[in-house]
C-alpha positions as CSV (number, residue, x, y, z in Angstrom):
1,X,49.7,24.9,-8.7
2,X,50.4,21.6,-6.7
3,X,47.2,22.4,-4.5
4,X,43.9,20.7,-4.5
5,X,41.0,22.5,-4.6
6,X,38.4,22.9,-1.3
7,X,35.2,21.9,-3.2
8,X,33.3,22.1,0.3
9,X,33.8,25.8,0.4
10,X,32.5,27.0,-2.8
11,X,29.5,28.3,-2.9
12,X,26.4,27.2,-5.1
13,X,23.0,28.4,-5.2
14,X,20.2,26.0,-5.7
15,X,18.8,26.6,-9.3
16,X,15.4,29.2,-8.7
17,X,12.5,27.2,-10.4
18,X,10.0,25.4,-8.4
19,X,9.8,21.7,-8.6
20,X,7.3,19.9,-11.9
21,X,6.6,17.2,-13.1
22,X,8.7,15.1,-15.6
23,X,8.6,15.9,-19.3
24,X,6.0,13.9,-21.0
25,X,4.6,12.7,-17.7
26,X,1.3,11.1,-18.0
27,X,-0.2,12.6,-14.6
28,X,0.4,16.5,-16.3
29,X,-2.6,15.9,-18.4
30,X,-4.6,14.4,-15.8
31,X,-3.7,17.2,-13.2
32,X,-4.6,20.0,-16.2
33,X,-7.9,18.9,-16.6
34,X,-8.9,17.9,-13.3
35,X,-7.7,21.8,-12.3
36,X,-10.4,23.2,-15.2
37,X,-13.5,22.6,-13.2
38,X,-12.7,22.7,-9.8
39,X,-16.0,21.9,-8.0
40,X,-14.8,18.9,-5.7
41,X,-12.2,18.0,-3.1
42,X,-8.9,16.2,-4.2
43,X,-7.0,14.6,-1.4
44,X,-3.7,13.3,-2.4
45,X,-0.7,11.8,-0.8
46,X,2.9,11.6,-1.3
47,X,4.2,10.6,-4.7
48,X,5.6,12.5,-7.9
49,X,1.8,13.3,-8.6
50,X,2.3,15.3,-5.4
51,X,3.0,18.2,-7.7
52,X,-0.6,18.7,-8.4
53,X,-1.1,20.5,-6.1
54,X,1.9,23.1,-6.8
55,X,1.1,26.1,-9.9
56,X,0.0,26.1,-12.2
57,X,-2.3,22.9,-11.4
58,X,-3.1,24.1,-8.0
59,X,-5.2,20.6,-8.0
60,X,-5.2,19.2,-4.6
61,X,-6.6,20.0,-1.6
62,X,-4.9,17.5,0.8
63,X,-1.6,15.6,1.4
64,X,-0.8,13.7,3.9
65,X,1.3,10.3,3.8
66,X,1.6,7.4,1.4
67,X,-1.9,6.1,1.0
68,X,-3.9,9.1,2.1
69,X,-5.2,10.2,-0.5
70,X,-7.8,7.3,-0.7
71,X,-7.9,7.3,2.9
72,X,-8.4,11.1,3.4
73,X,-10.9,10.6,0.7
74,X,-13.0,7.9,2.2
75,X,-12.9,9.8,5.6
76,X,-14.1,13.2,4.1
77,X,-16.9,11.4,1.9
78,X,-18.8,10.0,5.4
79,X,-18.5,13.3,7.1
80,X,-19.8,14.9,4.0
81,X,-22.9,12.4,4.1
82,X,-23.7,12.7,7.9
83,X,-24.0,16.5,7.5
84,X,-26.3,16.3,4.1
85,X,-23.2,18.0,2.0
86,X,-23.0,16.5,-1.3
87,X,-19.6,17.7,-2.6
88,X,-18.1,15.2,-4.6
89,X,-14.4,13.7,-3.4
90,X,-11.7,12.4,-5.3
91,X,-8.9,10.9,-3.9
92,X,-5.8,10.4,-5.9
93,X,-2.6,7.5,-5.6
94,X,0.6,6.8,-7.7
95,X,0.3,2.9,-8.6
96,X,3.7,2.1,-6.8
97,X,1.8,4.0,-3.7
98,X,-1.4,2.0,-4.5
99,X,0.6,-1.7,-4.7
100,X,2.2,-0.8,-1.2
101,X,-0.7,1.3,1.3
102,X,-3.6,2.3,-0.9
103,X,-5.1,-0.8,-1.7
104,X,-5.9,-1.2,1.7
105,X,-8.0,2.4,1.6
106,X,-9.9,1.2,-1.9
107,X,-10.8,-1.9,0.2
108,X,-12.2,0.2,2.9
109,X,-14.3,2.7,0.9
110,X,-15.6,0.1,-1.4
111,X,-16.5,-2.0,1.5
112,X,-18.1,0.9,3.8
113,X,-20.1,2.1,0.5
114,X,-18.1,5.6,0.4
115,X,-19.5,8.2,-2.1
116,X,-16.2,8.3,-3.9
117,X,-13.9,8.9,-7.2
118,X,-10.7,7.0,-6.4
119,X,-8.1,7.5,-9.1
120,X,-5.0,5.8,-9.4
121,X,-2.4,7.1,-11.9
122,X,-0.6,5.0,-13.3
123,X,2.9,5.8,-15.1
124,X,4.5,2.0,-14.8
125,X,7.4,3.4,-12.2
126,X,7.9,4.8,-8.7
127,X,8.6,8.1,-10.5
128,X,9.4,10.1,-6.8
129,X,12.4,8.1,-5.2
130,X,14.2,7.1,-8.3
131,X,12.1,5.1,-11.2
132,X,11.8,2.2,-9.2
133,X,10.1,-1.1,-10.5
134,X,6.6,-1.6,-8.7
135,X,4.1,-4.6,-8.8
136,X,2.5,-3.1,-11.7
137,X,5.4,-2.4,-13.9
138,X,6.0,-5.7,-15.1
139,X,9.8,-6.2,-13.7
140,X,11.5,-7.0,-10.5
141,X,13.8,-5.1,-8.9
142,X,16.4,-7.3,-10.5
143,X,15.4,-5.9,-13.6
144,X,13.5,-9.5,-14.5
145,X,10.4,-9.9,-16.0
146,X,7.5,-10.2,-13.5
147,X,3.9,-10.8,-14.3
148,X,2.6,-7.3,-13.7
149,X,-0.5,-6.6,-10.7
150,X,-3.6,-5.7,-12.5
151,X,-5.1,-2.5,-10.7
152,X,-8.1,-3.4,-12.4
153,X,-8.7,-6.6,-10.8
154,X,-7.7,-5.4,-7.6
155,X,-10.7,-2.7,-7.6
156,X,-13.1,-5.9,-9.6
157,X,-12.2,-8.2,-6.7
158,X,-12.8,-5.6,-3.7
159,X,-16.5,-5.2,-5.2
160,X,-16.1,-1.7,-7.2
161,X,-17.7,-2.6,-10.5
162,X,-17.5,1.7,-11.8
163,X,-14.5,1.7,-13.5
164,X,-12.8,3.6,-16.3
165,X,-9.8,3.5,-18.3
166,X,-8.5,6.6,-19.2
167,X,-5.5,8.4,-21.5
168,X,-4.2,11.5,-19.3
169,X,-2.7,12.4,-22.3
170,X,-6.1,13.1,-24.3
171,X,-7.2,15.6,-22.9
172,X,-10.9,16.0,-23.3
């Protein structure tokens, strides 16, 4: 009685279950079904999605830094070609990651003709650092309405005229 407690000396063990993705996340399906038939290279980058490449998805191949996974992706696709190997590459970005460094990389491959499946998946948030607005989430960071970026667009206008609109959540 009449003491406080030492909260700094008590000791508490980090719970024992790997990292996963949110409930109900979007990218879960996506991840699942890329995993099925795994016949290609996925390079990814750093991002919530990042978790595709822990089990049970065990989907990527590669991650580096923001932005690399279209990068890394690009990169891998011309090597591939200059040796005659014709294994397919995907490269995978979060839309917040795609708004701030991986537009650059889709402008690059589109541009240099790179033998590539870029995928950007999209779940309206920056899911990793806190559920932060983004460009394409249709808010500022003041929590005011914004007219949202249009990935889309972005690929249409860098010349990429292959593109599909998908629902990770259906799964075939």
């Amino acid at each position: 009685l009449g003491q406080k407690a030492d909260y700094r000396t008590v000791d508490v063990a980090p719970a024992n279950r790997p990292p996963a993705l949110c409930p109900g996340c979007p990218h879960r399906g996506f991840f699942y079904t890329l995993s099925k038939n795994k016949n290609y290279v996925v390079t990814g980058d750093i991002g919530c999605y990042t978790l595709g490449c822990a089990a049970p998805l065990n989907c990527m191949d590669s991650v580096v830094c923001m932005g690399a996974g279209f990068s890394m992706a690009h990169g891998a696709a011309k090597i591939m070609e200059k040796f005659g190997d014709d294994t397919r590459i995907v490269g995978v970005v979060g839309d917040s990651t795609f708004f701030h460094t991986g537009m650059n990389s889709m402008l690059d491959a589109a541009y240099n003709g790179s033998n590539v499946t870029l995928i950007v998946v999209d779940n309206r948030i920056t899911g990793m650092t806190g559920h932060q607005e983004n460009p394409g989430s249709g808010y500022r960071i003041t929590g005011e309405h914004a007219y949202p970026a249009d990935i889309e667009g972005v690929a249409r206008a860098f010349g990429i005229t292959d593109i599909h609109k998908v629902n990770p959540m259906d799964l075939k």
